[in-house]
C-alpha positions in Angstrom: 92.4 133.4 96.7 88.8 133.2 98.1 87.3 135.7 95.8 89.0 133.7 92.5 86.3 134.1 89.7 87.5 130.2 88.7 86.8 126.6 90.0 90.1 125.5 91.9 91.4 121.9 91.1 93.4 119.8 93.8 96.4 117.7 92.0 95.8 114.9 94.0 95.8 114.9 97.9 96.9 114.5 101.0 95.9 112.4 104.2 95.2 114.8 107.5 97.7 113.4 108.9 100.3 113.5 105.9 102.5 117.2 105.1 104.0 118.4 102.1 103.5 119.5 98.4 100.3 119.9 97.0 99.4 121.6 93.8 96.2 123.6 93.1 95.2 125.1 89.4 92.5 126.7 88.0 93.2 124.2 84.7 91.1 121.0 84.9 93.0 119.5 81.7 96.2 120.3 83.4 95.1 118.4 87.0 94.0 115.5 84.9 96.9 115.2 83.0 98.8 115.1 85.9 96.9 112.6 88.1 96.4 110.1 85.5 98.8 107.3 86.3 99.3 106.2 82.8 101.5 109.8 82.0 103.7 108.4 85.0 104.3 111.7 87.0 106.9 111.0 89.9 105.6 112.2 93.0 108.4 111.7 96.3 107.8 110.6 99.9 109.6 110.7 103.1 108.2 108.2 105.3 109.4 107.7 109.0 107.9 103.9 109.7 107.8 101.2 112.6 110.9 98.5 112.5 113.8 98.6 110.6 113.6 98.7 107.0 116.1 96.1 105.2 117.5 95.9 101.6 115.0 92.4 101.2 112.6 94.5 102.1 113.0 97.5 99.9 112.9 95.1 97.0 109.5 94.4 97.1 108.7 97.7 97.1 110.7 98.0 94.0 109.0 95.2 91.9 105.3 96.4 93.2 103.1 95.1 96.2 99.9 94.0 96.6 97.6 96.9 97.6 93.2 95.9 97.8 94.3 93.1 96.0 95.7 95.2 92.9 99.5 95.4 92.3 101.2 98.6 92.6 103.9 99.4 90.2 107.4 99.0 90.7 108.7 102.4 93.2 111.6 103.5 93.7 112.6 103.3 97.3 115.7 103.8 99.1 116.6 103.5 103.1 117.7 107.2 103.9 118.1 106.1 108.1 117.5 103.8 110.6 117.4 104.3 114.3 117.7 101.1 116.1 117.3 101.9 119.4 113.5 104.0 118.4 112.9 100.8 116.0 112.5 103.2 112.6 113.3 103.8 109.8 113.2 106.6 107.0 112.6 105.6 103.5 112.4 107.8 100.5 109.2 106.0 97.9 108.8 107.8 94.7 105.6 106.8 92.8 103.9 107.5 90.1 100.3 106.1 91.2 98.3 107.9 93.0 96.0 105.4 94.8 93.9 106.1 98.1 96.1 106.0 101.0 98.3 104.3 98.5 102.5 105.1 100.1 100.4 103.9 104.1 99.4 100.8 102.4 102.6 99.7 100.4 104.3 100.5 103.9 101.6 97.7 105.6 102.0 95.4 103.1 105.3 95.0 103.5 104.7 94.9 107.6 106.5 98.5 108.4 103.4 101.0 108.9 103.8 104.7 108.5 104.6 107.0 111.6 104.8 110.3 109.7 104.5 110.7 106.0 105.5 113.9 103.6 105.5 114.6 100.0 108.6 116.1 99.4 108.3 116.4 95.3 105.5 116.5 92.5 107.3 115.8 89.4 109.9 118.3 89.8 108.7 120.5 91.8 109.7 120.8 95.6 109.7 122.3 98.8 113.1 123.2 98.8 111.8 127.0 99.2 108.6 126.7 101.5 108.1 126.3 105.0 105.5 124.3 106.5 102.0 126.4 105.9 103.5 128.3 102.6 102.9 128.3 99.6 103.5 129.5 96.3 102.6 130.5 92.9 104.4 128.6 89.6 106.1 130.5 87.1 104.9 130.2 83.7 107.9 128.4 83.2 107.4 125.8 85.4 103.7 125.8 84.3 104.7 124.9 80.6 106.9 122.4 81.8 104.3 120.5 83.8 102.1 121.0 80.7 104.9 119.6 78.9 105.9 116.2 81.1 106.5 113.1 79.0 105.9 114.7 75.5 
């Protein structure tokens, strides 16, 4: 992909320290329309974090939390595990924001910081079919459905 006579566009990113899906097109309307928040584009995490993560807790996360002094919208967030005797927890966050450091900081606002974090799905596209360091190219399918999201 080097030699690629066309400029390569990120859809959104991911921390050094984060794993997981990440999209790259040569179509900068396409990346746009994806990233924007107001088309609403679900992106999934997996976040191992510190403590364990209670229902009271999870709530906030579902109505939104304050994030550099700017509500986040409402996630969807569910406990997948807890390990009581390693003091963690596994949650599953799906938002459609896209903020710097954005799933670390809803995690430290509500006083559980992130161990390890992984994006697991980019609208509906997974991993289910890659191993860590592969990748992939979309179908045309699947490209006209991500062009297609929302309409």
């Amino acid at each position: 992909m080097a030699n690629e006579p066309y400029r390569l566009y990120p859809i959104g990113r991911l921390d050094y320290d984060t794993s997981g899906a990440l999209l790259m097109t040569n179509d900068g309307d396409l990346a746009n329309y994806l990233m924007h928040p107001k088309n609403e584009i679900d992106k999934v995490y997996t976040a191992k974090v510190e403590g364990i993560v209670n229902p009271r807790t999870i709530g906030k996360l579902r109505r939104g939390v304050m994030v550099n002094h700017k509500p986040t919208a409402p996630a969807e967030a569910h406990i997948l595990s807890t390990d009581a005797e390693k003091k963690t927890s596994v949650v599953q966050l799906t938002i459609h924001e896209g903020r710097y450091h954005q799933v670390k900081k809803m995690f430290e606002a509500i006083g559980h910081p992130v161990k390890k974090l992984s994006r697991e799905k980019y609208a509906f596209l997974d991993l289910s079919s890659l191993m860590a360091g592969q990748y992939r190219e979309l179908s045309g399918e699947e490209i006209r459905q991500l062009k297609h999201l929302g309409v």
